[in-house]
PDB file with SEQRES, HELIX, SHEET and CRYST1 records, atoms N, CA, C and O in Angstrom:
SEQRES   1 A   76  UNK UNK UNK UNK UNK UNK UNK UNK UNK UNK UNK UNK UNK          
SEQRES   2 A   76  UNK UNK UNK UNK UNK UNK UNK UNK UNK UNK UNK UNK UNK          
SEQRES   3 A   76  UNK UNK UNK UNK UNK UNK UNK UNK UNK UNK UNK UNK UNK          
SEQRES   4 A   76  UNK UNK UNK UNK UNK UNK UNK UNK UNK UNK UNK UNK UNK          
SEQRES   5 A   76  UNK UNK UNK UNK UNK UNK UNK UNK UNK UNK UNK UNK UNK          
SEQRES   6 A   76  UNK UNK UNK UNK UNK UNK UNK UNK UNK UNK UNK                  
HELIX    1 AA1 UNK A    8  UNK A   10  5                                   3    
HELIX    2 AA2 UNK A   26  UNK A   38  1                                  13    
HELIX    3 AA3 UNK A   45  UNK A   50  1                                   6    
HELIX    4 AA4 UNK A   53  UNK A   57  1                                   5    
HELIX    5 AA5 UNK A   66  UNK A   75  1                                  10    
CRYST1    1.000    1.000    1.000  90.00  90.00  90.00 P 1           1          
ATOM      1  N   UNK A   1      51.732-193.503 212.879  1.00  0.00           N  
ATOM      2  CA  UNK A   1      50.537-192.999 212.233  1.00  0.00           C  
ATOM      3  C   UNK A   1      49.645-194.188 211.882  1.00  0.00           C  
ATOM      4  O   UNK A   1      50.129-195.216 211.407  1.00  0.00           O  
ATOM      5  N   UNK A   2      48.140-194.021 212.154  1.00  0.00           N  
ATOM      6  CA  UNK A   2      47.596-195.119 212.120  1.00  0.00           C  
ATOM      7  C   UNK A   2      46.911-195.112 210.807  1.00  0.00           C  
ATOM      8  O   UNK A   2      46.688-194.010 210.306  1.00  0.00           O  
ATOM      9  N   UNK A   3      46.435-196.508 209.984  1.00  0.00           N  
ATOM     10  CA  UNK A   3      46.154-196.788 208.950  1.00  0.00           C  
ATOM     11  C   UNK A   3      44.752-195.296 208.383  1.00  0.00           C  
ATOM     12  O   UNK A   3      44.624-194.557 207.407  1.00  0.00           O  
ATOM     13  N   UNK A   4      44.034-195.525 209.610  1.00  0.00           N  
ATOM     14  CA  UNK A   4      43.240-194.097 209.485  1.00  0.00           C  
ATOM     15  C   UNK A   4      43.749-192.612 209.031  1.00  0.00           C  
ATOM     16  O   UNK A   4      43.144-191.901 208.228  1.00  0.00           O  
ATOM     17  N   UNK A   5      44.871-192.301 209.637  1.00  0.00           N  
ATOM     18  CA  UNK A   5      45.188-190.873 209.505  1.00  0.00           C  
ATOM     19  C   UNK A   5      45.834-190.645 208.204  1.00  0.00           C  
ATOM     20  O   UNK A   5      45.744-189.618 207.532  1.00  0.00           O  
ATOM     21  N   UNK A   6      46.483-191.690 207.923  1.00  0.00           N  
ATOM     22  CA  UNK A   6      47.131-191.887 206.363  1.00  0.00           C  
ATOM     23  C   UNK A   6      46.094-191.394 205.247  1.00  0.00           C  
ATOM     24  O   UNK A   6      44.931-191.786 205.151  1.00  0.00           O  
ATOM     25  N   UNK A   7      46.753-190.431 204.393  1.00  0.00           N  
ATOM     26  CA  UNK A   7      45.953-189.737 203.347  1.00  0.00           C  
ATOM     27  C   UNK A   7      46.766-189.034 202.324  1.00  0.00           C  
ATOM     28  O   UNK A   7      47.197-187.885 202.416  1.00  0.00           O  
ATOM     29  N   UNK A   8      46.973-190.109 201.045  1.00  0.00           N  
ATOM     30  CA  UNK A   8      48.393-189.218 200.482  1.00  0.00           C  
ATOM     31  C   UNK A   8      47.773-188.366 199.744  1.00  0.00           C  
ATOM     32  O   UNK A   8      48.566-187.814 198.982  1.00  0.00           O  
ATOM     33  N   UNK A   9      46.787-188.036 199.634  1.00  0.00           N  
ATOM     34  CA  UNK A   9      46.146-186.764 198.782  1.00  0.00           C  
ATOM     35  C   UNK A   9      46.712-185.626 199.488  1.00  0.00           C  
ATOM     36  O   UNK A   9      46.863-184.556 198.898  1.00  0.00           O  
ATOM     37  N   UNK A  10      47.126-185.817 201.050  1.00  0.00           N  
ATOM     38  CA  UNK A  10      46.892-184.575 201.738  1.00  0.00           C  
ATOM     39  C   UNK A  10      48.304-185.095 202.735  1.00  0.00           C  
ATOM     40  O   UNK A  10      48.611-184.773 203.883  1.00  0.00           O  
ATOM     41  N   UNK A  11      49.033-186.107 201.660  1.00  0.00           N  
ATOM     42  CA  UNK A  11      50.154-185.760 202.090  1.00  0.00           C  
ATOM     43  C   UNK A  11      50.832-186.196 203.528  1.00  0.00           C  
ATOM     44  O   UNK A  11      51.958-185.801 203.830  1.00  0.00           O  
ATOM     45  N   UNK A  12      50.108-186.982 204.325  1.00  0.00           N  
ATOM     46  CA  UNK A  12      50.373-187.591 205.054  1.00  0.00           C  
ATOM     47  C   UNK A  12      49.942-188.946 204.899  1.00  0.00           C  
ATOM     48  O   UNK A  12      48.887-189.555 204.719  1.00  0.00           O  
ATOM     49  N   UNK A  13      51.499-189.252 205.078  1.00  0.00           N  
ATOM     50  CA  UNK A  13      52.279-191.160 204.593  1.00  0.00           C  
ATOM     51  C   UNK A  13      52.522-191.685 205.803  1.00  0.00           C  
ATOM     52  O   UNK A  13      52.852-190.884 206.678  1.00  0.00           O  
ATOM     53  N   UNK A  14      52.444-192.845 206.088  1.00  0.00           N  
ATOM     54  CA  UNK A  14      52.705-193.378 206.641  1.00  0.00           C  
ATOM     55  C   UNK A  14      54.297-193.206 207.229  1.00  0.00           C  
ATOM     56  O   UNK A  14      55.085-192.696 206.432  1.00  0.00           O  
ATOM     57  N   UNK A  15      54.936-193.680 208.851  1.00  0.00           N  
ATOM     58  CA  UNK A  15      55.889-193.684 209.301  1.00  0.00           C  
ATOM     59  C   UNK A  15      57.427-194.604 208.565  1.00  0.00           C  
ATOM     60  O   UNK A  15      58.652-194.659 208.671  1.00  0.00           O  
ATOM     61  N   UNK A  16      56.498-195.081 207.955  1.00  0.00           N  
ATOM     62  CA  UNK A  16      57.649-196.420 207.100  1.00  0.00           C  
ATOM     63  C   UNK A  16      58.172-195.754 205.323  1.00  0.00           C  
ATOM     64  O   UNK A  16      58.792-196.267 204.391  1.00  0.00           O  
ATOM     65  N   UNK A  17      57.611-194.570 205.516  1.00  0.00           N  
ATOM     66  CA  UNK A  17      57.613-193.056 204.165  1.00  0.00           C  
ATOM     67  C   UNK A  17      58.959-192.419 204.592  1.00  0.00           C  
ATOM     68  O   UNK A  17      59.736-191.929 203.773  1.00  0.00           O  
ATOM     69  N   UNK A  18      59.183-192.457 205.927  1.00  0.00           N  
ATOM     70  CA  UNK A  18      59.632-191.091 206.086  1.00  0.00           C  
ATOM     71  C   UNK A  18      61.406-191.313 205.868  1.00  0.00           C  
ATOM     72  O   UNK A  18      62.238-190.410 205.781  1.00  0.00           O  
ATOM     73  N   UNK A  19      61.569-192.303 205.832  1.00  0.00           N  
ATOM     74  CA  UNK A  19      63.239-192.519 205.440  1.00  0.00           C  
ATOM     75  C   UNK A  19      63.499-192.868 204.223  1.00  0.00           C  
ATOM     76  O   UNK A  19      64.615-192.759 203.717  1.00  0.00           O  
ATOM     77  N   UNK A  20      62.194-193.451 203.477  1.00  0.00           N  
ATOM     78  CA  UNK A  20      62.450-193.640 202.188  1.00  0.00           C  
ATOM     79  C   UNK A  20      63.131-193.318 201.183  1.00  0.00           C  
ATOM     80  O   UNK A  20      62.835-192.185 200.805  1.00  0.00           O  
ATOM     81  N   UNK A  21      64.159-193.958 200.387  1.00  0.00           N  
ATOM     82  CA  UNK A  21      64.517-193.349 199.469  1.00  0.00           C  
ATOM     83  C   UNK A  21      63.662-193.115 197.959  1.00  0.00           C  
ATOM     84  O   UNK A  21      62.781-193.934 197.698  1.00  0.00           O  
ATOM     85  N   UNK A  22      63.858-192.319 197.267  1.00  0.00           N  
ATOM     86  CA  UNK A  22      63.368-191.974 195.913  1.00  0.00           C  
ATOM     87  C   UNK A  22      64.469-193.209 194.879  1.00  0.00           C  
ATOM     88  O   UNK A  22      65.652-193.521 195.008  1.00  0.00           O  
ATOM     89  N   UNK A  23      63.437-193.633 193.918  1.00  0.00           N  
ATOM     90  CA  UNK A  23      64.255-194.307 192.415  1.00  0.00           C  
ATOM     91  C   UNK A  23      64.853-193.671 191.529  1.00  0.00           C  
ATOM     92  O   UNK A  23      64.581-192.591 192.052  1.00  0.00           O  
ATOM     93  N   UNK A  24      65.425-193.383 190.655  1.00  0.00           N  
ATOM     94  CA  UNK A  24      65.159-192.416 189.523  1.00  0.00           C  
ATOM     95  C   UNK A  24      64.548-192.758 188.736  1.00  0.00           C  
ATOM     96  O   UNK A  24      63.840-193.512 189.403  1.00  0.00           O  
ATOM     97  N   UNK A  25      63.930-192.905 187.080  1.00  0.00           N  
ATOM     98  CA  UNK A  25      63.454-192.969 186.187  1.00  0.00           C  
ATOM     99  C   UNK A  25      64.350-194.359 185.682  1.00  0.00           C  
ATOM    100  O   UNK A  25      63.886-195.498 185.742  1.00  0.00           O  
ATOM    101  N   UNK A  26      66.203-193.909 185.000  1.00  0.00           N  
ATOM    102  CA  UNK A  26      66.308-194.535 184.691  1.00  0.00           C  
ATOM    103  C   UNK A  26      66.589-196.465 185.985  1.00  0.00           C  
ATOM    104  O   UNK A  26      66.582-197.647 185.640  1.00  0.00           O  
ATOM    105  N   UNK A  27      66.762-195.879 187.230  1.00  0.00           N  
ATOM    106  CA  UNK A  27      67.083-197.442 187.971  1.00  0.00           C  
ATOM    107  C   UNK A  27      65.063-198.180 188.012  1.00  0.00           C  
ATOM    108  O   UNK A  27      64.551-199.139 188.591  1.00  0.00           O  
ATOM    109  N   UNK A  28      64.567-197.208 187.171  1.00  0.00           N  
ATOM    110  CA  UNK A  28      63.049-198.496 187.352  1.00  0.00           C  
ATOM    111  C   UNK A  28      63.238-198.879 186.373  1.00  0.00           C  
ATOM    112  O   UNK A  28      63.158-200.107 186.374  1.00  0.00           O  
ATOM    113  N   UNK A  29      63.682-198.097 184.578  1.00  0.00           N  
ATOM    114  CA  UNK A  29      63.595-198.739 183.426  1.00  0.00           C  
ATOM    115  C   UNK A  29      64.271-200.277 183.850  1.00  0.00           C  
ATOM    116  O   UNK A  29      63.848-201.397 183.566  1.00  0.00           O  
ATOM    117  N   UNK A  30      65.706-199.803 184.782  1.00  0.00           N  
ATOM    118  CA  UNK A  30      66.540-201.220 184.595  1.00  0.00           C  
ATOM    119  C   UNK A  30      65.218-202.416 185.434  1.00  0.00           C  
ATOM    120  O   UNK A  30      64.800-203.319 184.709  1.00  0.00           O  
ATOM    121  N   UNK A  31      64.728-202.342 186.719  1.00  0.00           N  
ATOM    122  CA  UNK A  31      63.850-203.053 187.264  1.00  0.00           C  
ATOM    123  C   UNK A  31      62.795-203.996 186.442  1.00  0.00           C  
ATOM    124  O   UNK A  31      62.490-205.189 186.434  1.00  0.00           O  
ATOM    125  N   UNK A  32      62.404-202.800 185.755  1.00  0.00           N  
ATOM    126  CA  UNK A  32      61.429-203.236 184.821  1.00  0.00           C  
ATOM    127  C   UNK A  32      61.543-203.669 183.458  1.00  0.00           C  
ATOM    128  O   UNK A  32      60.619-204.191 182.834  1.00  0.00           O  
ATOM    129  N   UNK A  33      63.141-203.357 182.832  1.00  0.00           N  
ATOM    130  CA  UNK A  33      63.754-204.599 182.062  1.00  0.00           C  
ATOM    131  C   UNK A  33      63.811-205.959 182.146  1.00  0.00           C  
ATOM    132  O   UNK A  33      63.587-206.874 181.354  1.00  0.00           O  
ATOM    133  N   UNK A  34      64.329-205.854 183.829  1.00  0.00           N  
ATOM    134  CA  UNK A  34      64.465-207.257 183.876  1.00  0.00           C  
ATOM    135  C   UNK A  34      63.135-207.861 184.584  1.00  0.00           C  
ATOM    136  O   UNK A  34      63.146-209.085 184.711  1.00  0.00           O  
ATOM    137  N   UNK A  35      62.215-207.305 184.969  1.00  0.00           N  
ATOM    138  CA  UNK A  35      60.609-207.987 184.945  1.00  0.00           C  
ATOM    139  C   UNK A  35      60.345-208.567 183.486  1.00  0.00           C  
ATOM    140  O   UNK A  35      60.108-209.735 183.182  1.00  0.00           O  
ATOM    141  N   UNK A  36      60.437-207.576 182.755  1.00  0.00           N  
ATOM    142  CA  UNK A  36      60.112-207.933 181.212  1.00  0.00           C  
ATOM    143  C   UNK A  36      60.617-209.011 180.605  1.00  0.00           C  
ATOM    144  O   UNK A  36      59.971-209.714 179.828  1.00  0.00           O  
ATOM    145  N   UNK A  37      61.827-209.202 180.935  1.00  0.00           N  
ATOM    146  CA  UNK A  37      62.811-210.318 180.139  1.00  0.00           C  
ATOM    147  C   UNK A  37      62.546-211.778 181.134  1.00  0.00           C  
ATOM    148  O   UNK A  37      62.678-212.935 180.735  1.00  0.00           O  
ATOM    149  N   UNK A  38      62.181-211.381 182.383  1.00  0.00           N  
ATOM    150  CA  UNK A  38      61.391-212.522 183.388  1.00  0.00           C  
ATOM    151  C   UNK A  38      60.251-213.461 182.469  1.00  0.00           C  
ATOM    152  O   UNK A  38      60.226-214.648 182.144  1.00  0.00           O  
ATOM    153  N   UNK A  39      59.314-212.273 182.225  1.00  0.00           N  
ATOM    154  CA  UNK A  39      57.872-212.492 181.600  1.00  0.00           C  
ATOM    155  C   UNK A  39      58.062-213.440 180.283  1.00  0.00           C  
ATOM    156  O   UNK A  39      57.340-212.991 179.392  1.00  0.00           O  
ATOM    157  N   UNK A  40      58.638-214.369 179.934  1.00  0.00           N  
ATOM    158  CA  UNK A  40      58.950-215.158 179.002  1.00  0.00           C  
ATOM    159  C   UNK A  40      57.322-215.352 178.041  1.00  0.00           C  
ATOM    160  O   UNK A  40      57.002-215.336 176.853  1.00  0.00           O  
ATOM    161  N   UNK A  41      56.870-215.467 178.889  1.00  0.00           N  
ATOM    162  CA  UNK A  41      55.161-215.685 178.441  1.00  0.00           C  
ATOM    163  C   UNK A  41      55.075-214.097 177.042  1.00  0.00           C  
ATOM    164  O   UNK A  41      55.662-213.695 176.037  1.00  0.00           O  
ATOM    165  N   UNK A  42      54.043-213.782 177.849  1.00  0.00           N  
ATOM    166  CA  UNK A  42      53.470-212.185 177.180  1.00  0.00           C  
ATOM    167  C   UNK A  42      53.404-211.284 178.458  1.00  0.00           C  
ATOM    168  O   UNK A  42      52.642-211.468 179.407  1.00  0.00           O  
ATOM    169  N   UNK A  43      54.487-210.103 178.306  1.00  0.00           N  
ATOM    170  CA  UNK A  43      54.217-209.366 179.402  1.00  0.00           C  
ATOM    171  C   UNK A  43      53.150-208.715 179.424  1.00  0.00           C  
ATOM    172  O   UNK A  43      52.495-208.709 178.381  1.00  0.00           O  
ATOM    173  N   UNK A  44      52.654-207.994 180.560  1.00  0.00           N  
ATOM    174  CA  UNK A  44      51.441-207.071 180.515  1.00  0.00           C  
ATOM    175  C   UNK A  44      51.626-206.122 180.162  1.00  0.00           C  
ATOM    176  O   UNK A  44      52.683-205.535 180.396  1.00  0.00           O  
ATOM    177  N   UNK A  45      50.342-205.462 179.239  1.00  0.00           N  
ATOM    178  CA  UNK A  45      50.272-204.007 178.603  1.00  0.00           C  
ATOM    179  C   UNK A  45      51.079-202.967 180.030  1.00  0.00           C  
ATOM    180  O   UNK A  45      52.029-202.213 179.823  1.00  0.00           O  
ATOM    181  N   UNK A  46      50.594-203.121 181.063  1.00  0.00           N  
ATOM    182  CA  UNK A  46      50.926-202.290 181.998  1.00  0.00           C  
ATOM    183  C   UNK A  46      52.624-202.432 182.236  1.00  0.00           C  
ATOM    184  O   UNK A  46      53.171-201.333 182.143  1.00  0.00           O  
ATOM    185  N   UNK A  47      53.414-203.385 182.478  1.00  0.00           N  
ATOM    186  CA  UNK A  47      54.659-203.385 182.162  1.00  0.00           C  
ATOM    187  C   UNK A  47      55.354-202.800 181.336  1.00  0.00           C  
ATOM    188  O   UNK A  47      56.449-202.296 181.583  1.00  0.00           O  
ATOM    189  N   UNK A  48      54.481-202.804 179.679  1.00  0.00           N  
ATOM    190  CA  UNK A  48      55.389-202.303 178.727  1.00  0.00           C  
ATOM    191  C   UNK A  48      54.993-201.174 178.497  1.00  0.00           C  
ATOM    192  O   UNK A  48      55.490-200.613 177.520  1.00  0.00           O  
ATOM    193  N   UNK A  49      54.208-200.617 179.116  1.00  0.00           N  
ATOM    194  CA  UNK A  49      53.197-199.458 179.015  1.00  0.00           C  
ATOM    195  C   UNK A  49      54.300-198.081 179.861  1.00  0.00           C  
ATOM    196  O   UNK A  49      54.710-197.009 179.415  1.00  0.00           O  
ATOM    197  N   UNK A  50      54.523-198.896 181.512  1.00  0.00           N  
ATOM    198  CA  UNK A  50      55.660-198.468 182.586  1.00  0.00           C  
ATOM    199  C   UNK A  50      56.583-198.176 181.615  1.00  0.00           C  
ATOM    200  O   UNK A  50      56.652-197.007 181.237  1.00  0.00           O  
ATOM    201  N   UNK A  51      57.431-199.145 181.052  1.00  0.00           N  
ATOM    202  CA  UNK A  51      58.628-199.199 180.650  1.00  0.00           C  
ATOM    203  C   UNK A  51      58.892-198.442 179.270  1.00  0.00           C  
ATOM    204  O   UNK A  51      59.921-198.072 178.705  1.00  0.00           O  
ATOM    205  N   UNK A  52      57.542-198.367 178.965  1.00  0.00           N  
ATOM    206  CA  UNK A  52      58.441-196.812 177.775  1.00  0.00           C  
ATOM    207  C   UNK A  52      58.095-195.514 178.430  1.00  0.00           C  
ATOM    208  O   UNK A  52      58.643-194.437 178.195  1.00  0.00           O  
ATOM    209  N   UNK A  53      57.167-195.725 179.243  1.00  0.00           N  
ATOM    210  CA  UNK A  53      57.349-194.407 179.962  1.00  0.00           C  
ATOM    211  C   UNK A  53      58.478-193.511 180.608  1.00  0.00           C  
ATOM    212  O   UNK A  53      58.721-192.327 180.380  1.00  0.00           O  
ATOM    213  N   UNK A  54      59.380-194.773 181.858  1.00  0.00           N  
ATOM    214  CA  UNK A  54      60.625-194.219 182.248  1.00  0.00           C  
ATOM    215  C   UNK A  54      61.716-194.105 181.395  1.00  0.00           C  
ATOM    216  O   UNK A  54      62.618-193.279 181.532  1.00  0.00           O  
ATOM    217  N   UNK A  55      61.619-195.052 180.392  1.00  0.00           N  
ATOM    218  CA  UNK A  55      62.702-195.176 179.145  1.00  0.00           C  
ATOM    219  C   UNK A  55      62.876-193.408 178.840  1.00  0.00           C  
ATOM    220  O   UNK A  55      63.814-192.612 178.903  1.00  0.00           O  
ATOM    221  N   UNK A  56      61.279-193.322 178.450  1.00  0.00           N  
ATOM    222  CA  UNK A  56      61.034-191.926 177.617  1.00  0.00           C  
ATOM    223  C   UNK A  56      62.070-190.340 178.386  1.00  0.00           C  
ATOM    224  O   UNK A  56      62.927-189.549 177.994  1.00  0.00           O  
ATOM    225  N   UNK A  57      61.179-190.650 179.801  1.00  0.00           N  
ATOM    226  CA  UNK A  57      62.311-189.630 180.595  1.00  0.00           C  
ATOM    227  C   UNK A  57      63.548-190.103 181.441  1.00  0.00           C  
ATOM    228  O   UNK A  57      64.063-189.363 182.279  1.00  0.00           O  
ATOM    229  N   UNK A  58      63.990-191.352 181.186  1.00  0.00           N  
ATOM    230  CA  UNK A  58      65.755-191.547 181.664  1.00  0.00           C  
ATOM    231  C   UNK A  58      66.260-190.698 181.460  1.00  0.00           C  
ATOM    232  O   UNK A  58      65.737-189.933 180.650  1.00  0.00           O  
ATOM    233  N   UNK A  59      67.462-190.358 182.017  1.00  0.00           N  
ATOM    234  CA  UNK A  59      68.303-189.205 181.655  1.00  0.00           C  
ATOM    235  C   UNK A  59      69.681-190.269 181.278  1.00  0.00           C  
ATOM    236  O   UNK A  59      70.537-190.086 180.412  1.00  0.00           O  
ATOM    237  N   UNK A  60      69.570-191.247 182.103  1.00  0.00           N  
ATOM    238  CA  UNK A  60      70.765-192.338 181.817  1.00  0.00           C  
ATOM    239  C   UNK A  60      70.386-193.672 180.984  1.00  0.00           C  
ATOM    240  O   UNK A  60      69.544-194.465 181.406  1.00  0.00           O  
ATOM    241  N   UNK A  61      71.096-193.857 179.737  1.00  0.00           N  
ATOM    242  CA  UNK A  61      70.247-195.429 179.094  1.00  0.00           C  
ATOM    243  C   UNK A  61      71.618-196.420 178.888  1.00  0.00           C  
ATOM    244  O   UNK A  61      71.767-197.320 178.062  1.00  0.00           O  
ATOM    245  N   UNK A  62      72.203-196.123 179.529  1.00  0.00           N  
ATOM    246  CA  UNK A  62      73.630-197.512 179.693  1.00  0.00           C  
ATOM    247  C   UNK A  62      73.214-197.697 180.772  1.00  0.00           C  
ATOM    248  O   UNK A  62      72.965-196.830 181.610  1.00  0.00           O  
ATOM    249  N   UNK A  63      73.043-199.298 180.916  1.00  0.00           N  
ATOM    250  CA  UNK A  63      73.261-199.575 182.595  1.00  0.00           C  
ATOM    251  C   UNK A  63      74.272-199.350 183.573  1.00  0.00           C  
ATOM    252  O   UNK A  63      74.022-199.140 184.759  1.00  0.00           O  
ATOM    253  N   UNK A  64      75.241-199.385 183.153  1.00  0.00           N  
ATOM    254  CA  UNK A  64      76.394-198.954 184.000  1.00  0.00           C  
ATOM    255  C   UNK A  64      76.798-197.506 184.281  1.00  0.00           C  
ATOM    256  O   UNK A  64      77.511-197.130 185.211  1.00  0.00           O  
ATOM    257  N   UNK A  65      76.147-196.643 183.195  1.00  0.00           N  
ATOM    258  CA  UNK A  65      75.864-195.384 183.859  1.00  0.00           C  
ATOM    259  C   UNK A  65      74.612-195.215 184.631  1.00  0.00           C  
ATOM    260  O   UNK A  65      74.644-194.101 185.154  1.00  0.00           O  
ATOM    261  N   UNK A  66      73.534-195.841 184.920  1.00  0.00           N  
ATOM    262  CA  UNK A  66      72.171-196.019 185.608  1.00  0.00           C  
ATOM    263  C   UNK A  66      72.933-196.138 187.134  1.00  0.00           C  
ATOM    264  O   UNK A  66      72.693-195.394 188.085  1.00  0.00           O  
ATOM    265  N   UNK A  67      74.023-197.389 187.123  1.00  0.00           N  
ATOM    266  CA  UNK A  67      74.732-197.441 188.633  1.00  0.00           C  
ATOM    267  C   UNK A  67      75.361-197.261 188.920  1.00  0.00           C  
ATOM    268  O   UNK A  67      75.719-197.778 189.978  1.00  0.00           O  
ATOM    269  N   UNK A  68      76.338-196.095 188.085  1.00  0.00           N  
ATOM    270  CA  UNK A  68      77.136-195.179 188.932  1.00  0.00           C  
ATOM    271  C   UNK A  68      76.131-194.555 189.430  1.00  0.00           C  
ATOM    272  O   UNK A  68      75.828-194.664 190.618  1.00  0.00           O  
ATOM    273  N   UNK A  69      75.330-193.646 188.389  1.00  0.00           N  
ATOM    274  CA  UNK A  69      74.197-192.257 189.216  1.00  0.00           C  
ATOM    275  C   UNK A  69      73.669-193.161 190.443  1.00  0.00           C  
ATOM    276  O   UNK A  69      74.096-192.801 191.540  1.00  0.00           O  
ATOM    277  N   UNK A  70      73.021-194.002 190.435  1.00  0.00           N  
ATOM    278  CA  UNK A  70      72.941-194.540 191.561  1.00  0.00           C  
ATOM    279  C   UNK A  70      73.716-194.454 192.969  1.00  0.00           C  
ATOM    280  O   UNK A  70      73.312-194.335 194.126  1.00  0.00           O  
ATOM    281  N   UNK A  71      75.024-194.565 192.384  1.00  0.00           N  
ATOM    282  CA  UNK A  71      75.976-194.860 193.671  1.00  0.00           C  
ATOM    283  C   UNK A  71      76.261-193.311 193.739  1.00  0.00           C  
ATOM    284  O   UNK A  71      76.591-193.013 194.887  1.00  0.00           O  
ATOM    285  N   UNK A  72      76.243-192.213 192.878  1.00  0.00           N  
ATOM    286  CA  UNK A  72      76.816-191.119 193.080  1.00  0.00           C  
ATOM    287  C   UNK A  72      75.432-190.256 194.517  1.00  0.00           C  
ATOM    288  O   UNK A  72      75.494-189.523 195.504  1.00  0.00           O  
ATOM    289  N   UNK A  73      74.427-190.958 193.751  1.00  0.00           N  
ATOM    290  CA  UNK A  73      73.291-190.423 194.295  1.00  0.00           C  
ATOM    291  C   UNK A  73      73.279-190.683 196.108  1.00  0.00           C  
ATOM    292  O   UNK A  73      73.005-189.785 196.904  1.00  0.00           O  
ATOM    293  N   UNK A  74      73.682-192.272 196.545  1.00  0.00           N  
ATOM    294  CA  UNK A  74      73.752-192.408 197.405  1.00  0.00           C  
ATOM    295  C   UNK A  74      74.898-191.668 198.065  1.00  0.00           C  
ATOM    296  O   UNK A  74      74.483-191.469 199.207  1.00  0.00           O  
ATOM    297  N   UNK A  75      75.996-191.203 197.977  1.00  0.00           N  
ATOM    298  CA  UNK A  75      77.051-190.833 198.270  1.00  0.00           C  
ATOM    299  C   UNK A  75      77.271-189.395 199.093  1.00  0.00           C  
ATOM    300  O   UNK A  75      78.105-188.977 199.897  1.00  0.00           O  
ATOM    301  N   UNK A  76      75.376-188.562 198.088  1.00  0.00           N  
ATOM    302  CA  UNK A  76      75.054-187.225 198.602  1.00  0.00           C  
ATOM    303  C   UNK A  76      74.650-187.092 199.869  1.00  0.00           C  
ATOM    304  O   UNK A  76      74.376-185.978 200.316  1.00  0.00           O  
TER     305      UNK A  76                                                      
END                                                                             
């Protein structure tokens, strides 16, 4: 599919979409933990902005339950 026909309003993604896997909520909080704890400086509003967002709807907040669901997820 060429850069033209691509239109995610309407739902057509690109060819490099179509095997993609999905994140959950809580494996971005973990991502974006450790961006945050990177950011030694001052992280960006938009980082911490992300990160109480997925926090808010995790369903998992131990990391080690974040990667089992992970691994259970892959397993399906």
């Amino acid at each position: 599919m060429s850069r033209e026909e691509e239109n995610a309003a309407e739902l057509k993604i690109g060819d490099e979409f179509l095997k993609a896997k999905c994140l959950m909520n809580c494996e971005i909080a973990l991502i974006l933990e450790h961006k945050y704890q990177q950011m030694s400086d001052v992280p960006t509003n938009q980082i911490e902005k992300s990160l109480q967002y997925v926090k808010c709807f995790s369903r998992y907040k131990n990391p080690d339950a974040v990667r089992q669901a992970g691994i259970d997820k892959v397993k399906q």
